[in-house]
N, C-alpha and C positions, 0 to 999 in steps of 0.2 A: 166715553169708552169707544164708542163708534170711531170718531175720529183718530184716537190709539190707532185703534187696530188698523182704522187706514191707511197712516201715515206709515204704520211698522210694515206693509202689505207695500206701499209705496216706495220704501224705501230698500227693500228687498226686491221688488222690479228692479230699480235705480241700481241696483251694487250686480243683479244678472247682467244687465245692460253692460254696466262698463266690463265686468269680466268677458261676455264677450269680445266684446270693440277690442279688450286686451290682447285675446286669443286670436283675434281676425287678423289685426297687427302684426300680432307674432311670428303667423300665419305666413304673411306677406312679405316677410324680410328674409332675405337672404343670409345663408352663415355669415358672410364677410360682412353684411351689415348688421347683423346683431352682434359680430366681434368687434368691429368699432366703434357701436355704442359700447361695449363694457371696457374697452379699453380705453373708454370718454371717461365714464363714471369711474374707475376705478382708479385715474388719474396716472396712467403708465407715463403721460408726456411731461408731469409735474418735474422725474428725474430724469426722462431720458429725450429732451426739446432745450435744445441749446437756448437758453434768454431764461427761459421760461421761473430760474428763481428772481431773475429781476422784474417779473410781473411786463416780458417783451418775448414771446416765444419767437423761436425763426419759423416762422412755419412753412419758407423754402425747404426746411431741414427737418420737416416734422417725424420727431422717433429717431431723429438721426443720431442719438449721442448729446452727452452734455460734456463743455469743460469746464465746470463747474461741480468738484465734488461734495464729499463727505470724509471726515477726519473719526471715524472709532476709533479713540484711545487704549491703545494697546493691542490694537487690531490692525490699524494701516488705514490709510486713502483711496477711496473707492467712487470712479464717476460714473454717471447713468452710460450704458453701452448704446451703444448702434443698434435699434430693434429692426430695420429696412432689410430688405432683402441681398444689401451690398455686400458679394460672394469673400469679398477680403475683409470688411471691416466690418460686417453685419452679422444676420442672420443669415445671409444667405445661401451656405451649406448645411445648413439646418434641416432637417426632415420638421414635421408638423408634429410630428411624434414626439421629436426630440424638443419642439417648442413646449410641449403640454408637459412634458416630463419637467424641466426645467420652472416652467411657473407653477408647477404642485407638489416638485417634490425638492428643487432646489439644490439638483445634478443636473448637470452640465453635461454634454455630451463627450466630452475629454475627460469625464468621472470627478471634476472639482466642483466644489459647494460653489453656489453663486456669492456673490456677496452681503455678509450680514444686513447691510442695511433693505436691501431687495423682500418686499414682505412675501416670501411665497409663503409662510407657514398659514398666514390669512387666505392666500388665493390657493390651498392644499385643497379648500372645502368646495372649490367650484364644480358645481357637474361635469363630468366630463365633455357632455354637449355644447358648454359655455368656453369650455379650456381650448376644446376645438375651433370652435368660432374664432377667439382670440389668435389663435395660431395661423387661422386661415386668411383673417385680418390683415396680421403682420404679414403673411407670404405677399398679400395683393399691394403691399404701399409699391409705391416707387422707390429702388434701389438710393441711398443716400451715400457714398464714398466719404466716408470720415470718420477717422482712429481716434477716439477717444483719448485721453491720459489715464497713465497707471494701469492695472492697479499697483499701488507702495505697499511695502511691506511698514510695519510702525518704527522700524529703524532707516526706511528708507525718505528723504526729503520730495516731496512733489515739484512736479512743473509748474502746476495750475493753480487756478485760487481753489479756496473750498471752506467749506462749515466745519465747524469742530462741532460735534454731538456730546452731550452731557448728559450723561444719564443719572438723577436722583439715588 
């Protein structure tokens, strides 16, 4: 019984310990570094890093845009945009505001819906503390100069290559 309870006492030390180490962490990182880890994990560069569906990201261009899209049927052809801060072909007229509004509520600062495929209804649930970071993120990359393709309309034919989506 002894041992129980030591181990359950131990192991309750053990999980304060890592919450703090967590908290200490937490602590220590900067907005723009805790935006680029969620923009790691949450995998923004999977659509918008040119290479990156052929398992070769450019990481000269990293967030810069993909030409490599997506085909929604019935919907049109849609490639990852320009997340960098490039004033013509990026974010870069974008307030931080307008980034956060855009990944939670999936307006655009021109008032159009982003594109279906873009999950913000998943990223709607970030704290706002998290949304900011993300935005703050994206402001600090290095500006990347490159216009994606499209978007097509579903009657309109693409330039680029791209995935057809199929939904069950």
């Amino acid at each position: 019984m002894r041992k129980a309870i030591g181990g359950a006492a131990g192991g309750a030390v053990l999980g304060l310990l890592v919450v703090i180490g967590v908290a200490r962490v937490a602590a220590a990182e900067t907005q723009v570094e805790w935006g680029q880890y969620l923009v790691t994990v949450i995998g923004c560069s999977d659509c918008h890093t040119d290479g990156a569906f052929a398992g070769k990201p450019d990481m000269a261009h990293f967030l810069g845009g993909s030409s490599v899209g997506f085909e929604m049927p019935g919907l049109g052809y849609f490639y990852g945009s320009n997340l960098t801060p490039d004033p013509e072909t990026g974010l870069g007229n974008w307030t931080a505001k307008q980034i956060v509004t855009a990944i939670t509520t999936g307006m655009r600062p021109d008032g159009r819906e982003l594109a279906p495929i873009m999950p913000w209804r998943g990223l709607s649930h970030l704290h706002p503390k998290d949304a900011r970071a993300i935005a703050a993120y994206l402001k600090s990359l290095p500006p990347v100069h490159n216009k994606v393709p499209g978007p097509f309309g579903a009657s309109e034919k693409p330039t680029a290559p791209y995935f057809k989506i199929v939904a069950p």
